[in-house]
C-alpha positions in Angstrom: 0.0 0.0 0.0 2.8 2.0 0.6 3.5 1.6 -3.6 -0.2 2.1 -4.5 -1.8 4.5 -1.3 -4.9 5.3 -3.5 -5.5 1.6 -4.6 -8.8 0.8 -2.6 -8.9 -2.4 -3.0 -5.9 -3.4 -1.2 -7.4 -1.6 1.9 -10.4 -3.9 1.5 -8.2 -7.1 1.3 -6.2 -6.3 3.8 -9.3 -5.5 6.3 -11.1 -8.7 5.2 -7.9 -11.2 6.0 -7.9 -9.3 9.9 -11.4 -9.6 10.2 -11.3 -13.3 9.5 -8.6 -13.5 11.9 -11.2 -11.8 14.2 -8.6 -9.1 14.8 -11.0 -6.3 14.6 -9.1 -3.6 15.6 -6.9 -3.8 12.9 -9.3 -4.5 10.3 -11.1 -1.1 11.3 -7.9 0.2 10.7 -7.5 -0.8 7.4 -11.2 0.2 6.9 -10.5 3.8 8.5 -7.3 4.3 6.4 -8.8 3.3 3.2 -12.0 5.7 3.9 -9.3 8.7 4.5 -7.1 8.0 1.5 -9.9 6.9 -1.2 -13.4 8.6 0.5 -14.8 8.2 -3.4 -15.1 4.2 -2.7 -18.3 3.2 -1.4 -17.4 -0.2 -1.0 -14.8 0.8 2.0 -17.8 2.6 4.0 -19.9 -0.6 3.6 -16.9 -2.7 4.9 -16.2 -0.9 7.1 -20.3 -0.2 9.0 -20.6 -3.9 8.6 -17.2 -4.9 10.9 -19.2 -2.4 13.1 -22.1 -4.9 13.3 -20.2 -7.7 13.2 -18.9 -6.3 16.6 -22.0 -5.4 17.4 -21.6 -1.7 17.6 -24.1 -0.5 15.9 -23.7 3.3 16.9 -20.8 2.8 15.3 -22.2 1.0 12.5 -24.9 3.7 11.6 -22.0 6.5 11.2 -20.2 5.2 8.3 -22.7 5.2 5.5 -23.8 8.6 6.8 -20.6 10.0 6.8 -19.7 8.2 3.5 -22.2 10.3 1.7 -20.6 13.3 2.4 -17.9 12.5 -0.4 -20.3 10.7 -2.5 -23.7 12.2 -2.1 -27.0 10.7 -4.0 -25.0 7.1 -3.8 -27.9 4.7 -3.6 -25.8 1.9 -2.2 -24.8 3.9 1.0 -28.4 4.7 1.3 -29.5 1.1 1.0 -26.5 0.4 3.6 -27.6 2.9 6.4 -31.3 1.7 6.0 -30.2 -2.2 6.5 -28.2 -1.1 9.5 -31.5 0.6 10.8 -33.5 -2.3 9.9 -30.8 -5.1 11.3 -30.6 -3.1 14.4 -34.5 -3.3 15.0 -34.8 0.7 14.5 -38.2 -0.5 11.9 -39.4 4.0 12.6 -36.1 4.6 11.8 -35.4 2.5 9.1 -38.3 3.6 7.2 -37.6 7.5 7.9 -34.1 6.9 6.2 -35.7 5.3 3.4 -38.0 8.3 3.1 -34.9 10.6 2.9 -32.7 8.2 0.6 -35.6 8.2 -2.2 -35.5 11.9 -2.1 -32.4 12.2 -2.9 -32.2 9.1 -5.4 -35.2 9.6 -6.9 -35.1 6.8 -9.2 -32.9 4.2 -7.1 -34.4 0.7 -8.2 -32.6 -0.6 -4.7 -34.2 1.9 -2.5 -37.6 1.2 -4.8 -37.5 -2.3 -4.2 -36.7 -2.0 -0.5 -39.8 0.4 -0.4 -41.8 -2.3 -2.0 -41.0 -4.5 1.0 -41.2 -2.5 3.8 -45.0 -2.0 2.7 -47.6 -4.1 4.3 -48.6 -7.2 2.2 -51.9 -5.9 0.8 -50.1 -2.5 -0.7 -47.1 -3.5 -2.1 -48.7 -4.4 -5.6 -50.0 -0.9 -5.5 -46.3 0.5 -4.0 -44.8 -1.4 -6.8 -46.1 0.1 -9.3 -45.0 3.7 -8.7 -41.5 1.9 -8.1 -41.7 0.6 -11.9 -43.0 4.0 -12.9 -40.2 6.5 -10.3 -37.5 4.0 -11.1 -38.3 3.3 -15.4 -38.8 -0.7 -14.8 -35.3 -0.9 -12.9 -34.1 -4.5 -13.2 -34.2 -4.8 -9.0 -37.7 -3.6 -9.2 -39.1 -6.1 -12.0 -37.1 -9.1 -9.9 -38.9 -7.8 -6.9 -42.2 -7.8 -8.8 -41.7 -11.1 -10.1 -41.2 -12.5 -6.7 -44.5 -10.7 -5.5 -46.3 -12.6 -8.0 -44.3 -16.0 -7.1 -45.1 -15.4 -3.6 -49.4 -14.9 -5.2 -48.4 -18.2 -6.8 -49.3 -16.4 -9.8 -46.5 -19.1 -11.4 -47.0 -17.7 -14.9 -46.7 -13.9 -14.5 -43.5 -14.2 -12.2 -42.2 -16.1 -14.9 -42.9 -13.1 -17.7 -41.3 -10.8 -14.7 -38.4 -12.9 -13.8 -37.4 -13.3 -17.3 -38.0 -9.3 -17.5 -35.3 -8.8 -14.9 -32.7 -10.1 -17.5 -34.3 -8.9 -20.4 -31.6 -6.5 -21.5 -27.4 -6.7 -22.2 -26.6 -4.5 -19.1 -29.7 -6.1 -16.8 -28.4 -10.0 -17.6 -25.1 -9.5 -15.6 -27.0 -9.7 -12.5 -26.4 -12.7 -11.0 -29.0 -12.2 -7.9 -31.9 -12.2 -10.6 -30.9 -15.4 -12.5 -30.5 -17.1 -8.6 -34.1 -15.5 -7.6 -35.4 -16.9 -11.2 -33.5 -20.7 -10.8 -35.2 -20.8 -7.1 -38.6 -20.4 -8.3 -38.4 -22.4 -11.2 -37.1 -25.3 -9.2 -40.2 -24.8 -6.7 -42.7 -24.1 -9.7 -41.0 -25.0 -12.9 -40.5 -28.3 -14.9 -36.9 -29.9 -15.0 -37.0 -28.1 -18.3 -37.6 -24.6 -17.7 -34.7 -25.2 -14.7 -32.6 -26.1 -17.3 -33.1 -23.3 -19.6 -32.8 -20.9 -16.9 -29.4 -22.7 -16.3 -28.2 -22.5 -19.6 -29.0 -18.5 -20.0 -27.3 -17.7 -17.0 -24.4 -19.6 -18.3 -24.8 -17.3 -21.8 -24.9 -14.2 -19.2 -21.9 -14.9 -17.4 -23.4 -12.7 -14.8 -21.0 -10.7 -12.1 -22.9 -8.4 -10.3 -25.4 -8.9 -7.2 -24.9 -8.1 -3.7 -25.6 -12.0 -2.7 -23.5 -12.7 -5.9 -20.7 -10.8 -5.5 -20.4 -11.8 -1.5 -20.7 -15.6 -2.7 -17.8 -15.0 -4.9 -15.6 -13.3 -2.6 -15.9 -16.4 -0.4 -12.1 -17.6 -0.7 -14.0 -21.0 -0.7 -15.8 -20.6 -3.9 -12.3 -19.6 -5.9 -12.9 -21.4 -9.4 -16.2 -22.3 -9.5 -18.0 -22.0 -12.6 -21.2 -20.0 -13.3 -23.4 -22.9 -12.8 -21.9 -23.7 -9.7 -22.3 -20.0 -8.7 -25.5 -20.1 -9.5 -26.5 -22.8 -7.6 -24.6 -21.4 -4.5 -26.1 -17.5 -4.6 -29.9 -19.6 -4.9 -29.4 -21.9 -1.8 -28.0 -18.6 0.2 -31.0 -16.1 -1.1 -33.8 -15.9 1.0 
């Protein structure tokens, strides 16, 4: 680091390998140095709230994204971040008031549309969903989260049309979370045929992105797996 000081990513690896030592301390200082050096990375202020919680300070935990969007404001992933900490924490007013504040200031977030979707009783979310398809213009995250409204209706065929919506277009089909939320249902609701097509597509995608994806990957365990064997690891860990 002392070659590359503004290289992020190092200050990420070298927090992860002390936090699964369980030395905490120093992984927050890696977190803390990285945040001071390269503020621009959001990735370091998720890191680095999520040791908090791992620690179970969740005072601390709270600051980070909230301080992180100082230096990138309107950063819908530090929104989404601060409103999980609220939520994990069992802060459900408070939760729901940063929510409130995050879609004001990304107005067309299809994360912080989606997570509205869900922190809606059952009987309005169809309604709530459909201003999130309209504020967000049919975000990917929002169809997904559509489709599985419908799978959860058992409305099999229409989750279907929506799942297959989520990865409709070039950019949407690198999502790796969407093809796992599509295998899952088709394996509850599907034929063995329609679980292998999904299979196959996914495959075609070679899809990288995700939250559940991406952490799945990271997993030194999971070095050199293939995309089907992603797959089927990011679908047994969504719930």
């Amino acid at each position: 680091m002392t070659r590359f000081p503004k290289f992020p990513k190092l200050y990420m690896i070298q927090g992860q390998i002390h936090q699964l030592q369980n030395n905490y301390s120093a992984a927050r200082a890696s977190y803390a140095t990285g945040m001071k050096t390269c503020p621009k990375d959001v990735t370091l202020w998720v890191l680095a709230a999520k040791l908090e919680e791992l620690d179970g300070k969740s005072i601390k935990a709270r600051g980070h994204p909230r301080k992180g969007t100082f230096s990138n404001p309107a950063n819908e992933i530090l929104w989404a971040e601060s409103i999980g900490v609220e939520e994990r924490s069992g802060g459900a007013a408070q939760a729901k008031s940063t929510l409130s504040r995050g879609l004001q200031e990304c107005p067309t977030s299809g994360i912080l549309w989606s997570m509205a979707i869900w922190a809606e009783p059952r009987p309005t979310r169809k309604s709530r969903s459909v201003d999130a398809l309209k504020k967000s213009k049919d975000n990917s995250i929002v169809t997904c989260t559509v489709a599985r409204l419908f799978w959860a209706e058992r409305k099999v065929e229409k989750a279907r049309q929506w799942f297959s919506r989520s990865v409709a277009t070039e950019q949407d089909r690198v999502q790796g979370d969407h093809w796992a939320w599509w295998l899952k249902f088709e394996r509850q609701h599907g034929t063995t045929e329609y679980v292998a097509d999904v299979v196959k597509q996914c495959i075609a995608a070679e899809p990288h992105r995700g939250p559940m994806w991406q952490s799945v990957a990271k997993d030194d365990r999971n070095v050199g797996k293939n995309i089907k064997e992603m797959l089927e690891l990011v679908a047994e860990a969504l719930h």
